[in-house]
C-alpha positions as CSV (number, residue, x, y, z in Angstrom):
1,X,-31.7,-9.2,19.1
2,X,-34.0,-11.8,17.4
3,X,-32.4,-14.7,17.1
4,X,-34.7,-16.4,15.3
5,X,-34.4,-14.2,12.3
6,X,-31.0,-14.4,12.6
7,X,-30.8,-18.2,12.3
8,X,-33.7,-18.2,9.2
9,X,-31.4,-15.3,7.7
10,X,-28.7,-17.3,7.9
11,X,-29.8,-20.4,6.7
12,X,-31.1,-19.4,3.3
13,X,-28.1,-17.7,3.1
14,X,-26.0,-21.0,3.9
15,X,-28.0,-22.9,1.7
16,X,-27.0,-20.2,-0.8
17,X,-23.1,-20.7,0.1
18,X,-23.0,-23.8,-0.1
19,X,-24.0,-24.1,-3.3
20,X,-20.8,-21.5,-3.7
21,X,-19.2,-24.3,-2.5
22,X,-20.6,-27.4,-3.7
23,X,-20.6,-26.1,-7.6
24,X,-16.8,-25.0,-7.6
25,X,-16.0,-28.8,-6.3
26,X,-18.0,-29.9,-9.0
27,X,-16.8,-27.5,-11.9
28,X,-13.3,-27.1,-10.9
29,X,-11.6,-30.2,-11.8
30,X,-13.6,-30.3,-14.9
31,X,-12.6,-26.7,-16.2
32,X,-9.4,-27.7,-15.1
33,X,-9.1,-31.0,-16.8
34,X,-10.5,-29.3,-20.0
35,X,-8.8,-26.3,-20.1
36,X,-5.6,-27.4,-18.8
37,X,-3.6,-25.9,-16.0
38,X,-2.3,-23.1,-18.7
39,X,-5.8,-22.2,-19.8
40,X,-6.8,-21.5,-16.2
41,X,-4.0,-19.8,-15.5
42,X,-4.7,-17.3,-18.0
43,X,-8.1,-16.9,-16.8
44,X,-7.4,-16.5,-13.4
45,X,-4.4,-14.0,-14.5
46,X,-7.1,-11.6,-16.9
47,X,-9.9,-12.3,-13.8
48,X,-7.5,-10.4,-11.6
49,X,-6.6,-7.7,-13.8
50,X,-10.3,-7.1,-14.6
51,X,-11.4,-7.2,-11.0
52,X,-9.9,-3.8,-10.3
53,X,-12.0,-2.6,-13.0
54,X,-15.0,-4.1,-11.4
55,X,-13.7,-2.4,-8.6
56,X,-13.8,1.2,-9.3
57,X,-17.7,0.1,-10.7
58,X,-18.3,-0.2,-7.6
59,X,-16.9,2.5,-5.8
60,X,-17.4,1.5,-2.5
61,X,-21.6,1.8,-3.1
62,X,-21.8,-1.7,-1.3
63,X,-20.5,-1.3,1.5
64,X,-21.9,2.2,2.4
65,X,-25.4,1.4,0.7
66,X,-25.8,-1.8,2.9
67,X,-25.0,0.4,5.9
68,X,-26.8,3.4,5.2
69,X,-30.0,1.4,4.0
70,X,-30.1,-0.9,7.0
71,X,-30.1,2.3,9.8
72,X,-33.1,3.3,7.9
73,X,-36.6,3.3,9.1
74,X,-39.1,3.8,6.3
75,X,-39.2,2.3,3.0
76,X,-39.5,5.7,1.6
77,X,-36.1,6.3,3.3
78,X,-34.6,3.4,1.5
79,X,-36.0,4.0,-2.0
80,X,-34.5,7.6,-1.7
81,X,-30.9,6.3,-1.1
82,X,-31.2,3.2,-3.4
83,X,-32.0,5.9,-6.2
84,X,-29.4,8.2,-5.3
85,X,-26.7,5.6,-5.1
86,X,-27.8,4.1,-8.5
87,X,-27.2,7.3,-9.9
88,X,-23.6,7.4,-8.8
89,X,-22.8,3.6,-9.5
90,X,-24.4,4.4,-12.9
91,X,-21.5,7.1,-13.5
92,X,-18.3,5.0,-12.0
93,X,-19.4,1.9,-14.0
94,X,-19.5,4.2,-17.2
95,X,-16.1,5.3,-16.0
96,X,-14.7,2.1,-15.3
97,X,-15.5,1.0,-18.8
98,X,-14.0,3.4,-20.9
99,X,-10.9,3.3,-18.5
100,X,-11.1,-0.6,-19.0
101,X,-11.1,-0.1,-23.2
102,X,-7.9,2.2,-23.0
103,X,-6.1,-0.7,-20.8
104,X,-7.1,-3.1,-23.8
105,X,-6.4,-1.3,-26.8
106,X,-2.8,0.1,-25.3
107,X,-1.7,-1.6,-22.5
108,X,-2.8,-5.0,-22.6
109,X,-0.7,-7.7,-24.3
110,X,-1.7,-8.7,-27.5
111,X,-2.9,-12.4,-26.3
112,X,-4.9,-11.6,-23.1
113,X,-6.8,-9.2,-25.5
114,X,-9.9,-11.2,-26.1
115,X,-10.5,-12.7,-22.7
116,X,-10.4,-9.3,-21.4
117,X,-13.0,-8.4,-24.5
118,X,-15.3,-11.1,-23.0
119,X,-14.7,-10.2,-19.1
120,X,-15.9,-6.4,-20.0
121,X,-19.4,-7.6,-19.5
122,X,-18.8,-8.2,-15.6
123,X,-17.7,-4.2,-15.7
124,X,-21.2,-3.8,-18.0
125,X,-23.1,-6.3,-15.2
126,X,-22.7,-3.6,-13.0
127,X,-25.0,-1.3,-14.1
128,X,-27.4,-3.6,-13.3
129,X,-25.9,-4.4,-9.3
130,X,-28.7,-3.8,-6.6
131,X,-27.9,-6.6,-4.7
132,X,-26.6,-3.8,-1.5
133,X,-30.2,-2.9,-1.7
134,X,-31.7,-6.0,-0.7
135,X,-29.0,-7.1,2.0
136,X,-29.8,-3.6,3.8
137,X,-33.4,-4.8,4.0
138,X,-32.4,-8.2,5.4
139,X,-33.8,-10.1,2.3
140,X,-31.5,-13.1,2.7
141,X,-34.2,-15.7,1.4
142,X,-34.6,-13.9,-1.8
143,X,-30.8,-13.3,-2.6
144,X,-30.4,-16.9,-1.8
145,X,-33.0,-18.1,-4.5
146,X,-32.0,-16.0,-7.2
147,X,-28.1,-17.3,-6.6
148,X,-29.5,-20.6,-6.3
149,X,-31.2,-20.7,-9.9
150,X,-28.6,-18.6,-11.7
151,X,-26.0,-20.8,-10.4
152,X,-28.0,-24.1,-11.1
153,X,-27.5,-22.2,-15.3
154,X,-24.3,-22.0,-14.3
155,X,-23.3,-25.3,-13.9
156,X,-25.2,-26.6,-17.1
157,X,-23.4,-24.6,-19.3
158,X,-20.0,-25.2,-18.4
159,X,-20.8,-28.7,-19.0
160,X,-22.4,-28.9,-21.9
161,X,-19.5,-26.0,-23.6
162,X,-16.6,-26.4,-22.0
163,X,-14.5,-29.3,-24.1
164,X,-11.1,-28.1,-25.3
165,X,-8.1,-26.0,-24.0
166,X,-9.1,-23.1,-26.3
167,X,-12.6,-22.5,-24.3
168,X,-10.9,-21.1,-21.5
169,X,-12.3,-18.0,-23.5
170,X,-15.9,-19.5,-23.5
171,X,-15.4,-20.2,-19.7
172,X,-15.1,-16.7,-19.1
173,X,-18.2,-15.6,-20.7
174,X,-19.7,-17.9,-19.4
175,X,-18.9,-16.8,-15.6
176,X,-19.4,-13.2,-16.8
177,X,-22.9,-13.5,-18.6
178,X,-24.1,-15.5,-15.5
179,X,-23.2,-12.4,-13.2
180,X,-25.0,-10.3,-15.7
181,X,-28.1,-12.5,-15.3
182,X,-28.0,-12.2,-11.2
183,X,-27.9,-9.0,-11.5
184,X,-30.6,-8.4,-13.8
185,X,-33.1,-10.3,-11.7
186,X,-32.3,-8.0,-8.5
187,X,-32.3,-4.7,-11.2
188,X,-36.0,-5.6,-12.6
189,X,-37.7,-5.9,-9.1
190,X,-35.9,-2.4,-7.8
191,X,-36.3,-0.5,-11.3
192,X,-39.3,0.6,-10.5
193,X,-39.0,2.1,-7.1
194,X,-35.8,3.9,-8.7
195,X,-36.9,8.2,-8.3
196,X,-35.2,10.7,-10.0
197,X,-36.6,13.4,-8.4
198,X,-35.9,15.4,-4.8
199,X,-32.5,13.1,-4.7
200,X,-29.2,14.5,-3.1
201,X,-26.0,12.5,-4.2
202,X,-23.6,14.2,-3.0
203,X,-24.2,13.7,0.4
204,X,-23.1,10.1,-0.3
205,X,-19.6,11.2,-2.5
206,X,-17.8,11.3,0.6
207,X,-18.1,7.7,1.9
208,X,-18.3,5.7,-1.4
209,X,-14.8,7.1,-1.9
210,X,-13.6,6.1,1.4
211,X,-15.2,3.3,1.4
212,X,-13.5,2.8,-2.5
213,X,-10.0,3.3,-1.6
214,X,-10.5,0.9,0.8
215,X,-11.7,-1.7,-1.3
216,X,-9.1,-0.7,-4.2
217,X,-6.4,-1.8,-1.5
218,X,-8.4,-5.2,-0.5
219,X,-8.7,-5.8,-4.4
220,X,-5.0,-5.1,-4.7
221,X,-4.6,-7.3,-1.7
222,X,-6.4,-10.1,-3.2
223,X,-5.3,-10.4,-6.5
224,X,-1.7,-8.7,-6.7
225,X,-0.3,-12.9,-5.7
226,X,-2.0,-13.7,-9.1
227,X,-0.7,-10.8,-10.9
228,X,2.3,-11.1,-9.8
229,X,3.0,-14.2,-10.7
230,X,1.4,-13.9,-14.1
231,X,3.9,-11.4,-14.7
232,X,7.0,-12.5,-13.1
233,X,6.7,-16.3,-14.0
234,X,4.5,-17.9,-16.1
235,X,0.6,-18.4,-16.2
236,X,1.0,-22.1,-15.2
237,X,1.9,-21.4,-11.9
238,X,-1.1,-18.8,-11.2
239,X,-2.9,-22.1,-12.2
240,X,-1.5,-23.8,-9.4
241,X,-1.6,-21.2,-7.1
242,X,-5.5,-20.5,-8.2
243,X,-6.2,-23.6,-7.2
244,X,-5.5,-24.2,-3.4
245,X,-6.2,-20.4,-3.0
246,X,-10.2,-21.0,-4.5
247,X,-10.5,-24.3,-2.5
248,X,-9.8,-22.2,0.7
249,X,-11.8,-19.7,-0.4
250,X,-15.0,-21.6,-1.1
251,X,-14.8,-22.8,3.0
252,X,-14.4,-19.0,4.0
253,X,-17.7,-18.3,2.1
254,X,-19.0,-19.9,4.8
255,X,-17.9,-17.4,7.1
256,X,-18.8,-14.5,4.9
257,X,-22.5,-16.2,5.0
258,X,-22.7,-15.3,8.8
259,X,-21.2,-11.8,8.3
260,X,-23.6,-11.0,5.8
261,X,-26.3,-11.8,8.0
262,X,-25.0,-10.0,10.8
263,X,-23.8,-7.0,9.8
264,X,-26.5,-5.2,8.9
265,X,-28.1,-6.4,12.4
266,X,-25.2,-4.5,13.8
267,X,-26.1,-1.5,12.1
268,X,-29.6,-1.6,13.4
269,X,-28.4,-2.1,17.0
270,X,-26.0,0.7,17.0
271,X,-28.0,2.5,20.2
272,X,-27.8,-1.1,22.1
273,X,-23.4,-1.8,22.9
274,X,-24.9,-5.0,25.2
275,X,-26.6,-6.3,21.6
276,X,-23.2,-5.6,19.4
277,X,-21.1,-7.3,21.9
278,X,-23.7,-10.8,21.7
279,X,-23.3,-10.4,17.8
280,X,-19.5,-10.1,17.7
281,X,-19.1,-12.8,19.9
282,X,-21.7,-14.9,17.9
283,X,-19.9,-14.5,15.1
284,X,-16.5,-15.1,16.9
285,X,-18.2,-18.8,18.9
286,X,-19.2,-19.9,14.9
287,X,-15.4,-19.4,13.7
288,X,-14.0,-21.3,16.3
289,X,-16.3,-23.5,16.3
290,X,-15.9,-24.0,12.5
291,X,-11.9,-23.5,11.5
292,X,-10.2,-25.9,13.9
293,X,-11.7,-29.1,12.1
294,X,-11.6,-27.6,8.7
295,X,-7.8,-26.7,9.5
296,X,-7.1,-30.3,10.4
297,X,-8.8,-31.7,7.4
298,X,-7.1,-30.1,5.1
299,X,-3.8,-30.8,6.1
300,X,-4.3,-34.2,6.6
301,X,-6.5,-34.9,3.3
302,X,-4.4,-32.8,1.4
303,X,-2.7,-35.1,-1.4
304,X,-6.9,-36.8,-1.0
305,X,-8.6,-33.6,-2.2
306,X,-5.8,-32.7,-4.9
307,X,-5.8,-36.2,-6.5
308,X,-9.6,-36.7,-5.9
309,X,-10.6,-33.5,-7.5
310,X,-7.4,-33.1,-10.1
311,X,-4.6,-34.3,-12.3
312,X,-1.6,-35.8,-10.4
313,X,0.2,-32.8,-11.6
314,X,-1.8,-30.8,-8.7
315,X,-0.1,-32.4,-6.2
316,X,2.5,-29.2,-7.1
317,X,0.3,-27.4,-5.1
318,X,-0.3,-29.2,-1.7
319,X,1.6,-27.5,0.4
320,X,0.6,-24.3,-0.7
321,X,-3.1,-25.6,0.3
322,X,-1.9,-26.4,3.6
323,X,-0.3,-22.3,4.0
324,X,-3.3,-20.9,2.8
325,X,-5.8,-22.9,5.2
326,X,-4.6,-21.5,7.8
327,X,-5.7,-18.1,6.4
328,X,-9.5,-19.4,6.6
329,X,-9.9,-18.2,10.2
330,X,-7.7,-15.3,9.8
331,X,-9.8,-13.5,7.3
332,X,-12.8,-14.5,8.9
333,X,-11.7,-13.0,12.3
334,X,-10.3,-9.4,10.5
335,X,-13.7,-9.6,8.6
336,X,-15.5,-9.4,12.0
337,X,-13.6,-6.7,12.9
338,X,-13.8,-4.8,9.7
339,X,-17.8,-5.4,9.1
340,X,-19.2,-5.6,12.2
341,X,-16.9,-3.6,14.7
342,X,-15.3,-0.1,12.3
343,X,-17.6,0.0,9.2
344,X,-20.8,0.5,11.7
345,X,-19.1,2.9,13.2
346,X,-17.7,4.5,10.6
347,X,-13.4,3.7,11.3
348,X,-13.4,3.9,7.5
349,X,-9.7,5.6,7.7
350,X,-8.2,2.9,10.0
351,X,-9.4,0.1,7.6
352,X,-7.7,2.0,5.1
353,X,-4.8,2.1,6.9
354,X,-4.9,-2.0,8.0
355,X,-5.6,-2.3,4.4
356,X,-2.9,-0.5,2.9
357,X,-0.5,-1.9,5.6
358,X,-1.1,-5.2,4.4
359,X,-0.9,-4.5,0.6
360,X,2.6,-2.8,1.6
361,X,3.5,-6.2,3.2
362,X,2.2,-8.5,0.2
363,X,4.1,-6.5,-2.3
364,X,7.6,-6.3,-0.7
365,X,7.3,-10.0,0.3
366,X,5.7,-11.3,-3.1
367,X,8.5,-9.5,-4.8
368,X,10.9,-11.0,-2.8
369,X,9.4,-15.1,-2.8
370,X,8.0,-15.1,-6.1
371,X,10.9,-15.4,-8.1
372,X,12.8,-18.3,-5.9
373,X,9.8,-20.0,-4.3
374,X,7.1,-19.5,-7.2
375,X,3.5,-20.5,-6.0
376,X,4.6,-21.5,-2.2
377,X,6.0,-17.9,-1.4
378,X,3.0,-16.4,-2.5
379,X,0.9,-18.3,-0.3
380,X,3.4,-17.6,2.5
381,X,3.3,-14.0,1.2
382,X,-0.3,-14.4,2.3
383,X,-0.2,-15.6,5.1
384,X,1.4,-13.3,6.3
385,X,-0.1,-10.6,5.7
386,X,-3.3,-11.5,6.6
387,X,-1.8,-12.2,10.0
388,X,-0.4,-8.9,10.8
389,X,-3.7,-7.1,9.5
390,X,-5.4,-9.5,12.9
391,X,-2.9,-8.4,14.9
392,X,-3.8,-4.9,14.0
393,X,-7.2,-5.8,14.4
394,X,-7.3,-7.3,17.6
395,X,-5.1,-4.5,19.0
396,X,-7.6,-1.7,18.0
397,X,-10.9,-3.8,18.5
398,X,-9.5,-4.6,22.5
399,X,-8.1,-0.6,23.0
400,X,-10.8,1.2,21.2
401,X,-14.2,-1.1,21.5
402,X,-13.1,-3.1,24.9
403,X,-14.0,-5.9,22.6
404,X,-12.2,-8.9,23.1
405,X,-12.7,-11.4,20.3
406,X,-11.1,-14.4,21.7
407,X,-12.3,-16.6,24.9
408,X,-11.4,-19.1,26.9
409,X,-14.2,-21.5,25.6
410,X,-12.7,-21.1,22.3
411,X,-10.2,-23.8,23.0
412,X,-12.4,-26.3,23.0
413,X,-13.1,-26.1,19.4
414,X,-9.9,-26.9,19.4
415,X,-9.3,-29.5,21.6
416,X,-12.5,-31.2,19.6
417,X,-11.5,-30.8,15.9
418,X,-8.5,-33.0,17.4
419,X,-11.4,-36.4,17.6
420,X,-11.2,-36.3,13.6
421,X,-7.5,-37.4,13.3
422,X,-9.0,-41.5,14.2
423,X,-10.8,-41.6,10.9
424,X,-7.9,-40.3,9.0
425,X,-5.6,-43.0,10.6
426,X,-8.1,-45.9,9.6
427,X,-8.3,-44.8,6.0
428,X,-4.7,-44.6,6.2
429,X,-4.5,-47.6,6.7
430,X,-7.5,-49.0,5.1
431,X,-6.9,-47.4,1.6
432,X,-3.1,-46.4,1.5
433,X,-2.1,-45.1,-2.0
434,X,-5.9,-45.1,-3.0
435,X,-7.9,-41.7,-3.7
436,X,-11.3,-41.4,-4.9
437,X,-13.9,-38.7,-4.7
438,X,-16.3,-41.4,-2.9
439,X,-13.6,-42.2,0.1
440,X,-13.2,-38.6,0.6
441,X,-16.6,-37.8,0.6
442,X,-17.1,-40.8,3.2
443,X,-14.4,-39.5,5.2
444,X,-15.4,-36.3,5.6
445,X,-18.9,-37.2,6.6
446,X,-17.6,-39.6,9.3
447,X,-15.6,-36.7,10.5
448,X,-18.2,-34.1,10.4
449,X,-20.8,-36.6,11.8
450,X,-17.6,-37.1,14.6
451,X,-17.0,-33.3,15.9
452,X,-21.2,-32.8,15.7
453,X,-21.1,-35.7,18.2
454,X,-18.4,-34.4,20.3
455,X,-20.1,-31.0,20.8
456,X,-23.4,-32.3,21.5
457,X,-21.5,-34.5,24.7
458,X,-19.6,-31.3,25.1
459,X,-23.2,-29.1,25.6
460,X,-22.3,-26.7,23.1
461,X,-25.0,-23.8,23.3
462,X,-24.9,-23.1,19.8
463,X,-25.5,-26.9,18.5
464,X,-28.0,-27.6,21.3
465,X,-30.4,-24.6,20.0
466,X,-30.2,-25.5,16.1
467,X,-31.4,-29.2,17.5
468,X,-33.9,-27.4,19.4
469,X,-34.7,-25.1,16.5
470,X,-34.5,-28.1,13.8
C-alpha cells in the first residue's frame, strides 16, 4: 500500500471538502436570512423529491463504474467500460426525465411546479456525469480543482442574486446550473476517449441495477425525513430540520473525503487481505480520531453555532443538532463497511438488505414522531436507524470478513476530545449571553489547536507522520 499517494490523494481531496464545508457556513445563513426559513423549506422539500429522479439517472453507474474501472489494468480497459457505461447512463437519464415531466404536469402540486421546472436541469446535468471515471483512475487532484473553481462561481452568485424571499427559485437554479457546469468540465476531457464500437453493455445491466436498488433505498433513506415532513406538516419545519441535518452533513464530508480515496485502493488490493485489513483500519483510526471532539463541540456550542450563523428563530432546532451529531460517526463507520468491506467484494444483496432494513425503520418511526414531535422525531427517527444499520454492519463485517472495526486504542480519542470542554467553560464564563461568529471561530481553533496538542503528547502514529510528511 503506498501511503504516500494515499496521503497526497487525500489531501487534494480534503482541500476539496472543505471547501464543501467552508462555503455552506458561508452561504447558509445568508440564503436563509434572505429566503426565509419558508423559502428554504420549500427548496429543501422539491430538492428531495427531485433527488430520486437524479437517482434513477444514475442507476447505480457510480458505484459499479468506480469499482470496475479501478480493478482495471490498461487504459484501453478503462476507456472500453467508461464508453459502455455512458451509453447506459445516457438511456436512464433520458428515462428519468420524461418520468420526471409526468410527475410535474400530473402529480405535483400546483406551487412546487416551477422549482421542480428549474431542478430538471440536475436530472439533464447527468448526461454529462463522468466524475466515476476519474475517481477509478485515482485522479483526486483533478476532481478537487474543478470543485474548487466551480464552487468558487458558486458562491459569487448566490451573493450577488440572492436578495428576496421569492429567489428561493433563483437559488435553485443556481445550485443546479453549477452541477451542470462540474459536470461538463469532467464530460469535455472524457468525450473524446468515448468508443462506440466493439462495446458490450450488457454485461454491466446486472450490477448497475443492483447497485440501483440499493441506492433508490439510501435515497429514500436520506430524504423520506424531509418528505415527510413536507407533507405531513408544513414546509417551515423541513427548514428547521434542513438545517442541523446539512450542518452535520457538511462534517461527515470529511469522512466521505477518506472513503473516496480509499476505496478504490481497496479494489486494487483485492488479492492482498493483509493490505485491506491496514485500509479498513486506517479509515476506522481517522473516524475516531475525528468524531469524539466534533461530538463534543457541537453539543456544547450548539445555541453558539445556531445564533452565530442564524436568526434567533433557529434556536428551534438545537436539539435536533445535538440528535443528529451523533449520526456523524455512525454513517461514517456503516460507510466503511459498505464501500470498502461488501461493494469490493461484491455483497451487493446484503447492502440491499441493511438498506431496506433501515428505510423500513425510518418510515414506521417517522410516521409515528412526525406528527407529535415535528422536526426532533425525525432526527430521532434518524438516529435510529442509522444505528441499527451499524449494528448490522459490525455483526456481518466481524462473522463474515473477521474484521473487527473497533479497538482498544480507539478510546483514547475519546478520552482526548474530553481536553476541549476547559475552553468552553472559560468562554462560558468570559462571554455569557454573547454570540458572534468571531468568538466561535476563536473557540474552535483553541480547541482544535488543544486535541492536536494532546495527540502529539499522546504519540499518535497518524499525527506524528503528517508532521513528518508536512
Amino acid at each position: 500500500m503506498n501511503r504516500k499517494k494515499i496521503f497526497t490523494d487525500y489531501l487534494f481531496n480534503l482541500a476539496r471538502v472543505l471547501l464543501n464545508i467552508a462555503i455552506p457556513v458561508v452561504t447558509l445563513p445568508y440564503v436563509i436570512a434572505r429566503i426565509g426559513s419558508d423559502g428554504y423549506g420549500i427548496f429543501s422539500y422539491a430538492n428531495s423529491i427531485v433527488a430520486f429522479f437524479t437517482l434513477i439517472a444514475g442507476l447505480g453507474i457510480k458505484e459499479h463504474a468506480s469499482r470496475t474501472i479501478a480493478s482495471q489494468k490498461s487504459s484501453e480497459e478503462r476507456y472500453k467500460t467508461a464508453s459502455e457505461l455512458w451509453i447506459i447512463q445516457f438511456l436512464s437519464t433520458t428515462a428519468a426525465l420524461v418520468l420526471f415531466f409526468i410527475y410535474i404536469v400530473f402529480f405535483s402540486r400546483e406551487e412546487y411546479k416551477g422549482i421542480y421546472t428549474v431542478f430538471s436541469f440536475l436530472i439533464l446535468g447527468s448526461y454529462l456525469n463522468t466524475e466515476w471515471y476519474y475517481i477509478g483512475t485515482l485522479q483526486f487532484k483533478y476532481i478537487a480543482v474543478r470543485t474548487m473553481i466551480v464552487k468558487v462561481l458558486n458562491v459569487a452568485a448566490i451573493f450577488l442574486l440572492i436578495k428576496s424571499p421569492s429567489d428561493y427559485i433563483l437559488y435553485a437554479l443556481i445550485i443546479s446550473l453549477t452541477s451542470v457546469l462540474n459536470n461538463f468540465v469532467s464530460f469535455i476531457l472524457l468525450i473524446p476517449k468515448i468508443s462506440f464500437k466493439y462495446i458490450s453493455i450488457k454485461k454491466h445491466l446486472k450490477p448497475c441495477i443492483t447497485l440501483f436498488s440499493l441506492s433508490i433505498v439510501g435515497v429514500i433513506n436520506g430524504n423520506i425525513d424531509k418528505a415527510l415532513l413536507g407533507s405531513l406538516l408544513n414546509p417551515i419545519y423541513v427548514g428547521y430540520y434542513a438545517v442541523s441535518f446539512r450542518l452535520t452533513r457538511i462534517l461527515q464530508q470529511i469522512f466521505i473525503a477518506m472513503s473516496d480515496v480509499l476505496s478504490p485502493n481497496i479494489s486494487q488490493n483485492l488479492d492482498s487481505e493483509k493490505k485491506q485489513i491496514s485500509i479498513i483500519n486506517m479509515n476506522m483510526d481517522f473516524i475516531f480520531m475525528i468524531f469524539p471532539p466534533a461530538i463534543v463541540g457541537i453539543i456544547l456550542y450548539r445555541n453558539d453555532i445556531l445564533l452565530a450563523l442564524f436568526d434567533p428563530e433557529m434556536l428551534q432546532t438545537a436539539l435536533v443538532l445535538c440528535i443528529l451529531s451523533f449520526t456523524i460517526p455512525v454513517i461514517a463507520m456503516i460507510n466503511v463497511v459498505r464501500r470498502q468491506i461488501m461493494l469490493p467484494h461484491k455483497r451487493d444483496r446484503i447492502m440491499i438488505f441493511m438498506n431496506i432494513m433501515s428505510m423500513m425503520i425510518n418510515i414506521i418511526l417517522n410516521l409515528i414522531l412526525i406528527p407529535k414531535y415535528k422536526h426532533t422525531g425525525a432526527a430521532v427517527t434518524t438516529l435510529i436507524a442509522e444505528s441499527s444499520t451499524l449494528l448490522f454492519a459490525i455483526i456481518y463485517a466481524k462473522k463474515e470478513f473477521k474484521v473487527t472495526l473497533f479497538k482498544a486504542h480507539h478510546i483514547k480519542y475519546i478520552m482526548l476530545s474530553l481536553t476541549i470542554i476547559p475552553v468552553y467553560l472559560i468562554r462560558n464564563h468570559s462571554y455569557k449571553d454573547h454570540y458572534s461568529l468571531l468568538i466561535l471561530t476563536v473557540s474552535i481553533v483553541i480547541s482544535v489547536l488543544i486535541y492536536l496538542a494532546a495527540l502529539i503528547i499522546s504519540k499518535d502514529k497518524y499525527i506524528n507522520f503528517i508532521i513528518k510528511k508536512i
